[in-house]
C-alpha angles and dihedrals in degrees: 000000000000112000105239088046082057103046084043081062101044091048089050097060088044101050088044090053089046101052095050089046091055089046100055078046099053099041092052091057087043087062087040091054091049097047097031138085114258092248089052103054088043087059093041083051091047095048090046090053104038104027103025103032100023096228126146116249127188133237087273121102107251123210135181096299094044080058092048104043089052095040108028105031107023091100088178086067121078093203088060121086100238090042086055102044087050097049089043089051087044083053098043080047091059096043085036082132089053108045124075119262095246097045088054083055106057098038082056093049097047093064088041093051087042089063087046101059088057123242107223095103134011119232140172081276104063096048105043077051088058096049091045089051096047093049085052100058091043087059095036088063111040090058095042109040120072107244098240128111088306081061096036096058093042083052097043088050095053095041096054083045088059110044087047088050096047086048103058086047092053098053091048087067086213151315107273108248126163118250106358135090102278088228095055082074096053093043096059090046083061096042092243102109101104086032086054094044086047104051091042097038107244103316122123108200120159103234086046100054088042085050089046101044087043112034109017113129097201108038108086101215094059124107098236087055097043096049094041080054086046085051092041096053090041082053098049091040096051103003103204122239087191116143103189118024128340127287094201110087090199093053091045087054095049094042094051091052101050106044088052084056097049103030087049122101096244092225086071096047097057095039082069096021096145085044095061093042093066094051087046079057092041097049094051095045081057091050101045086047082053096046090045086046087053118039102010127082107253098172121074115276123258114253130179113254126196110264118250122255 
């Protein structure tokens, strides 16, 4: 597979990801902003853009529209929605041969519907419409590409997205909200809250949420999940005849992560959570610079020139 068809798929798995990920952010903090005191809801904005999202924030409080004019509407900028839909339909545009026909429509669809809805001013709408759309090209794509490499980088892509998502979300401990488990919060951002109340019966309890959106095997938005799908797509796409150590950096990075995450007592791991969530990011920004390094073109691409005279 040609190198820049494979980095378009993984970026599209990544953008996708990243735009369903902002959207279950940002409308948590919307209901937030509806139900919560005023001082509330401007501590819950500063700690999306600065601690969750990374971003720089002035001196001046911040509420809801400052958050969703910088992550919903700033298309300049690749953590926002719009910017991620746009740069997803750019990469489905470049690996247009290699995607099915119905996954490049409605990832084309999805930008020029996007336009359509109106972007003035975000409401429950738009981002329920994100989160449906998102769902759609997943599946979309799951039932209509053949799960080979092409697969294997799309689902590389999202993988590495969600863990670093869930991630974020977990370091931050929550978002403040009155009268309410703090990690309620965090587990509807990451759409876990019904699977978590499921699995543990009903009972939110803080060490519980932080061991289910972590280090849970079965639920597809932890970080454990999401990093063993990540090993599993670098295996299929170079298997390793290694017989001491790993020769894929990527791989190496991944694996080390995540078994400091399992084959720890988790006790340990939430006395220095924030600690360990930033290795978790650390490790997948090493192991998308060695992905890059490995199948994607680094250098500039050749182009024809007019021959001198």
């Amino acid at each position: 597979m040609l190198s820049r068809i494979a980095e378009s798929l993984f970026w599209i798995g990544r953008y996708v990801e990243r735009a369903d990920g902002t959207a279950r952010i940002v409308d948590v903090l919307r209901l937030q902003d509806l139900e919560d005191s005023r001082l509330h809801v401007e501590s819950a904005s500063h700690m999306v853009l600065t601690q969750i999202m990374g971003l720089e924030v002035g001196d001046e409080p911040v509420g809801y529209r400052d958050v969703a004019e910088r992550l919903v509407l700033d298309r300049d900028h690749p953590s926002s929605i719009v910017g991620s839909i746009w740069a997803a339909r750019e990469n489905a545009r470049r690996a247009r041969e290699t995607l099915s026909t119905e996954l490049w429509e409605a990832i084309n669809m999805s930008w020029h519907q996007w336009v359509a809805l109106g972007s003035t001013r975000v409401t429950a709408r738009h981002l329920s419409w994100v989160r449906e759309r998102a769902a759609l090209i997943g599946g979309i794509a799951a039932s209509t590409m053949s799960h080979d490499e092409a697969w294997d980088y799309f689902t590389l892509g999202r993988s590495l997205e969600r863990a670093d998502m869930t991630a974020r979300l977990v370091a931050t401990g929550a978002l403040p909200r009155e009268g309410e488990s703090a990690w309620s919060t965090v587990l509807q951002s990451c759409g876990a809250h019904q699977a978590y109340l499921r699995t543990n019966r009903g009972l939110v309890e803080d060490d519980r949420a932080a061991a289910f959106l972590v280090l849970d095997r079965r639920f597809p938005r932890s970080i454990v999940f999401a990093l063993t799908e990540a090993e599993a797509s670098l295996a299929r796409l170079a298997p390793t005849a290694d017989r001491i150590g790993f020769s894929d950096e990527a791989v190496r990075q991944l694996g080390r992560i995540r078994t400091s995450l399992e084959y720890r007592s988790f006790v340990d791991v939430l006395e220095e959570m924030p600690a360990h969530m930033d290795s978790v990011q650390s490790a997948i920004n090493e192991a998308s610079d060695a992905i890059a390094r490995r199948y994607f073109q680094t250098g500039t691409a050749p182009a024809w020139t007019e021959e001198l005279a």
